[in-house]
C-alpha positions as a LaTeX table, in Angstrom:
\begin{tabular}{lrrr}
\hline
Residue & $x$ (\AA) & $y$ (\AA) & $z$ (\AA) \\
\hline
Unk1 & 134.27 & 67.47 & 95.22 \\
Unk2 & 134.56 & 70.67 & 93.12 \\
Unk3 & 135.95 & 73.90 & 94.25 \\
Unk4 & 134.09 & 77.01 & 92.73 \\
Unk5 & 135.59 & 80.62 & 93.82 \\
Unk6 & 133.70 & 83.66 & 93.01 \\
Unk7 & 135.13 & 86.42 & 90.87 \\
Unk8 & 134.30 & 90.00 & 90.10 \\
Unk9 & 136.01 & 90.57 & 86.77 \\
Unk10 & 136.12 & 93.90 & 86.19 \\
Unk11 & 131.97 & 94.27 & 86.96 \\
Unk12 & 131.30 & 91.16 & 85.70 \\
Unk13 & 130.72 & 88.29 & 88.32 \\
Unk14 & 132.45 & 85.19 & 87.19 \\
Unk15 & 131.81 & 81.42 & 89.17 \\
Unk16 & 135.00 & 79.09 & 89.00 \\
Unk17 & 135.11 & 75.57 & 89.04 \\
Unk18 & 138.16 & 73.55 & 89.19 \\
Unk19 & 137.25 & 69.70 & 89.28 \\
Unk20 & 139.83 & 67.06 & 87.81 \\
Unk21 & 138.53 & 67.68 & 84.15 \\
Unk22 & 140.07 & 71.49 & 84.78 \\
Unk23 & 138.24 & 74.90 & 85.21 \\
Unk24 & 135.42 & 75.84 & 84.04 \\
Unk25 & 133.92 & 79.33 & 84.10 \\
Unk26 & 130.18 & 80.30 & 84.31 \\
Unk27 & 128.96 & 84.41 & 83.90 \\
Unk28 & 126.86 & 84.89 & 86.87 \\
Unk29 & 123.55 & 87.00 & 86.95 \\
Unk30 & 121.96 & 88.73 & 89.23 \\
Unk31 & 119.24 & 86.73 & 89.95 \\
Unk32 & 121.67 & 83.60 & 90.94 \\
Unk33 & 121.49 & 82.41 & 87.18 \\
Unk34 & 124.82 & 80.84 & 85.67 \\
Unk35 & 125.88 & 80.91 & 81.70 \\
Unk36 & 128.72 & 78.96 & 80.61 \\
Unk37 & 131.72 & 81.63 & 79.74 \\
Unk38 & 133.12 & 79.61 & 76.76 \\
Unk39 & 135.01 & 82.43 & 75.79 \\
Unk40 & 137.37 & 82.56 & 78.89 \\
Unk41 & 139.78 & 79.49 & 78.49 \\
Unk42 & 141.76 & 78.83 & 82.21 \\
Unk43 & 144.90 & 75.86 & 81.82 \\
Unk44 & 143.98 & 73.32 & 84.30 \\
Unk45 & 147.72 & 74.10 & 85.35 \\
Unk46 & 146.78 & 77.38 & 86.38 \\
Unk47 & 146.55 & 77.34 & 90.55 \\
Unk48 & 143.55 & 79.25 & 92.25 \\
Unk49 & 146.06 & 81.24 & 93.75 \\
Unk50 & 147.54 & 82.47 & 90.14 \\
Unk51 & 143.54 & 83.15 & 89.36 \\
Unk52 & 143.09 & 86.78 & 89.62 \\
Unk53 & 146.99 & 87.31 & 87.59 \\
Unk54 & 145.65 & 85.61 & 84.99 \\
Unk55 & 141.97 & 86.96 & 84.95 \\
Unk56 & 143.80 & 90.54 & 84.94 \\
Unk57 & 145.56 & 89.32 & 81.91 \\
Unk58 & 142.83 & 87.39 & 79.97 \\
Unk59 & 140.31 & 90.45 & 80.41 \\
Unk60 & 142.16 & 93.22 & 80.40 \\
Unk61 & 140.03 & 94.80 & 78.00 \\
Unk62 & 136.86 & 95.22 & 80.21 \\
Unk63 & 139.08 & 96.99 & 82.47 \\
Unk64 & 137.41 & 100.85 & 83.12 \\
Unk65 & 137.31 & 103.54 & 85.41 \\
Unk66 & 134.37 & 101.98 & 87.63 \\
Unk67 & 135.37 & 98.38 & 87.20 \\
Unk68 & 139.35 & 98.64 & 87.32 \\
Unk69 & 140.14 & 95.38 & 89.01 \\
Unk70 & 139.86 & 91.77 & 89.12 \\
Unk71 & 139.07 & 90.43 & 92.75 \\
Unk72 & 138.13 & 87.30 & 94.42 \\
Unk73 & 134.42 & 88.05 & 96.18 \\
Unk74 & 134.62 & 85.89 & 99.55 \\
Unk75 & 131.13 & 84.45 & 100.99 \\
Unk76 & 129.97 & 84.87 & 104.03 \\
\hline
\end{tabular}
């Protein structure tokens, strides 16, 4: 089965999904709505735990003074 971990991405919400194909990245809305994120490109090599590193890195540019992080958003 799939893993998906939730990320906010410097304000935007991003939905992981590492199956044996890879990851594979979905912007999420705010109605619960997912769109492919075709532009974001995650090595199958890369670990979940290396995710937000290499987030950081990949988007750096939407960094800003509201949004100035990449974290992991844990359900509950």
């Amino acid at each position: 089965m799939p893993k998906s971990v939730k990320f906010d991405v410097f304000g935007r919400q991003i939905l992981t999904i590492k199956s044996e194909k890879g990851w594979q990245l979905f912007y999420l809305s705010g109605d619960g709505k997912r769109r492919p994120a075709d532009d974001l490109i995650v090595p199958p090599f890369v670990a979940e735990s290396e995710m937000v590193s290499f987030l950081e890195d990949l988007c750096h540019e939407w960094a800003s003074d509201r949004h100035p992080e990449v974290r992991r958003i844990d359900e509950s």
